[in-house]
N, C-alpha and C positions, 0 to 999 in steps of 0.2 A: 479530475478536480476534487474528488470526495478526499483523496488522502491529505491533499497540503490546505482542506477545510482541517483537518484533524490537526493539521501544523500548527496551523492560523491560531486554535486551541490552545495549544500547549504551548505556542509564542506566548498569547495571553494569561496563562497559569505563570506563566515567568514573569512577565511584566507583572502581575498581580500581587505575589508574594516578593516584591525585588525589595532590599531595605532603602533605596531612592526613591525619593520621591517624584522626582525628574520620570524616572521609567515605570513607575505608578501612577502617572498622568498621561502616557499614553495608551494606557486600557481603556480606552474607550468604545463607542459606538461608531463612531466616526471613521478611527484607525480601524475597526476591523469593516465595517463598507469597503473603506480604501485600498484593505487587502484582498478582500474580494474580488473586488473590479480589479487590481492588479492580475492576480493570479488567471481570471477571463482574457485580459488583454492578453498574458504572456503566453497560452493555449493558444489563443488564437494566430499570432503573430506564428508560433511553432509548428502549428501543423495547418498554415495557408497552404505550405506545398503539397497538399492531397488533392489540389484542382490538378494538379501535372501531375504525381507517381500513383494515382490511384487510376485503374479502365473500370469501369462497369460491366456485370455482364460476361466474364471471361469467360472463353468454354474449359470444362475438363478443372474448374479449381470447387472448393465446398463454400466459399463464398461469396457473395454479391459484389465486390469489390476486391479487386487483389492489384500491387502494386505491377506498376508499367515494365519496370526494370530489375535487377538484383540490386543495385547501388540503390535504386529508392525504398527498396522493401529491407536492406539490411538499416538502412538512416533512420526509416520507422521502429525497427525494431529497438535497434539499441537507446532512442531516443525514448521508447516507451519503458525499457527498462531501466534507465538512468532515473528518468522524470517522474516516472509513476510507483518503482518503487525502491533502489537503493537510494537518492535522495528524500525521501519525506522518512525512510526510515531513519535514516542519518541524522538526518532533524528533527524527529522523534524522540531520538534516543539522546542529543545533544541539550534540547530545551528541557527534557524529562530531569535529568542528572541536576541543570542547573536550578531547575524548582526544588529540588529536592534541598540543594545546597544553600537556596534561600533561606528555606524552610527552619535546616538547623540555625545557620547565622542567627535568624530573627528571635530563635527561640529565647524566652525570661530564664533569667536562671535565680530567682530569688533566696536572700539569706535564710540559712536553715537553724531553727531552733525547735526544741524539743518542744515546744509547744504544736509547731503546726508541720513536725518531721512527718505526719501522714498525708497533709492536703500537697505536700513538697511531693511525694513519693507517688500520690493521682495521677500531681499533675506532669510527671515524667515519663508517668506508663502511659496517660494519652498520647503525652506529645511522640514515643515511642510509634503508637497505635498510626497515630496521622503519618508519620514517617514512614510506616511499613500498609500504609496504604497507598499514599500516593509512588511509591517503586512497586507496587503489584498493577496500579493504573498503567506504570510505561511501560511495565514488562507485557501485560495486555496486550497495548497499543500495538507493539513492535511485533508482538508474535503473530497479533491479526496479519497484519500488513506482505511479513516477509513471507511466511509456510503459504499463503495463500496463491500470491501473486508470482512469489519469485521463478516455481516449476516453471508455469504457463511464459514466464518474460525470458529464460534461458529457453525456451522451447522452441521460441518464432526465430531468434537470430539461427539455431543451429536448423531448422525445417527451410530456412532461406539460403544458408549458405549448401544444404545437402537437396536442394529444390531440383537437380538437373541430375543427383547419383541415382540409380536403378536402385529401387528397392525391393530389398525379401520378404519373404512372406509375414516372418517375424516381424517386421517394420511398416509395411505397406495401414495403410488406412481403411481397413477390411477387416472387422473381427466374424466367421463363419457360423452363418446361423448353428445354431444346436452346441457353440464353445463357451465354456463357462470362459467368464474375464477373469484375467488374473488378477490380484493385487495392484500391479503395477497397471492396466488397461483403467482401473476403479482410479486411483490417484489421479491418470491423466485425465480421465476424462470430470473428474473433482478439479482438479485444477482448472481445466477449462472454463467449466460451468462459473467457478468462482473468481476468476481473473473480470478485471473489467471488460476484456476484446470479447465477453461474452456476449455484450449485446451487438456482437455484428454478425451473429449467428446467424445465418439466414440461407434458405435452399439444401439445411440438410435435413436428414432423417433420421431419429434414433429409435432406434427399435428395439426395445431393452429387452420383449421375452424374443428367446431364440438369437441372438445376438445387438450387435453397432452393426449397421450399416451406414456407410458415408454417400451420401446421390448427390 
C-alpha cells in the first residue's frame, strides 16, 4: 500500500498544478481519505484469497506461510508484481510527465522590455529551476520503486514455476560457510531485504560471518 500512497501523491501534484479549476477542486482532504480507504478496500478485496492459497506451518519451505498450490502461489506472485510494482510505477511516471506538462502550460510569459530584460531572464531560469526539479522528483520516484522491488517480484513467479526442478549447487539456497558471496548472492539477498515480502521473513537464519545459511 506504501507505493500507490506515493500514487495518491503525485495524483495530487497533478490535480494541484492542473490549469482547471474543476481538477484543482478536487485536491482536497477529503478525496485523498477517500483514496485511501479505496486503495484498503481494494487490498483487501485482492488478497481475501490467502484464507484458501496460504498453509501455515509448512515443513521443508524458509517461511511461515507458503501457498497451498502452484496455481495459488504463481496468482500471488504475478499479482504482487503487477500491483505492487509495474503499475504505480506506471502511474508514477504517467502523473509525474503530466505535472510536469502542467507546470509549463501555466507558466507567465510576460512582455519583455529593456527595462525589466533581467527580472524576465530570473524569472525563466527559476521557472527552468522548478522544471528540472520536479523531473529529478519522478525520476527519484521511479528509480526507488522499480531497482528495488522489480529483482525480488521477477524472482517469486520464476522460484514458483522452478519450485519442483532439482537444483545445483550453484542455485540451491545454501551459501557454504567459509564462501565469500558473490556480487550477484549481495543483490539478491538486497533485493530481498528491500522488497516489501520482507516483512514475511520469518523462521530463517542469516548468518553473515562464515556464510547464509537458509533453516
Amino acid at each position: 500500500m506504501g507505493t500507490w500512497c506515493l500514487v495518491g501523491a503525485s495524483i495530487d501534484r497533478f490535480l494541484c498544478s492542473s490549469p482547471s479549476a474543476i481538477y484543482r477542486q478536487w485536491s482536497t482532504n477529503r478525496m485523498a481519505r477517500r483514496y485511501v480507504i479505496g486503495v484498503f478496500i481494494f487490498y483487501a478485496l485482492l488478497f481475501i484469497q490467502v484464507f484458501y492459497c496460504f498453509e501455515a506451518s509448512v515443513p521443508n519451505v524458509p517461511v511461515a506461510c507458503y501457498g497451498r498450490n502452484l496455481p495459488c502461489r504463481l496468482f500471488n506472485d504475478w499479482v504482487s508484481l503487477t500491483v505492487d510494482i509495474v503499475l504505480p510505477s506506471l502511474f508514477l511516471a504517467i502523473f509525474g510527465v503530466l505535472t510536469i506538462r502542467n507546470v509549463q502550460t501555466r507558466m507567465i510569459h510576460p512582455t519583455v522590455h529593456a527595462v525589466n530584460s533581467n527580472n524576465t531572464n530570473n524569472n525563466r531560469l527559476l521557472m527552468r529551476n522548478k522544471e528540472r526539479n520536479l523531473t529529478r522528483m519522478l525520476l527519484i520516484q521511479v528509480l526507488i520503486v522499480l531497482p528495488l522491488d522489480l529483482p525480488f517480484g521477477i524472482y517469486r513467479p520464476y522460484a514458483s514455476l522452478t519450485s519442483d526442478v532439482p537444483k545445483t549447487e550453484a542455485t540451491a539456497e545454501y551459501i557454504p560457510g567459509g564462501k565469500k558471496m558473490s556480487p550477484e548472492d549481495v543483490s539478491g539477498v538486497i533485493a530481498l531485504l528491500a522488497g516489501p515480502e520482507s516483512q514475511w521473513i520469518t523462521g530463517q537464519t542469516l548468518q553473515m560471518s562464515g556464510g547464509v545459511h537458509m533453516t
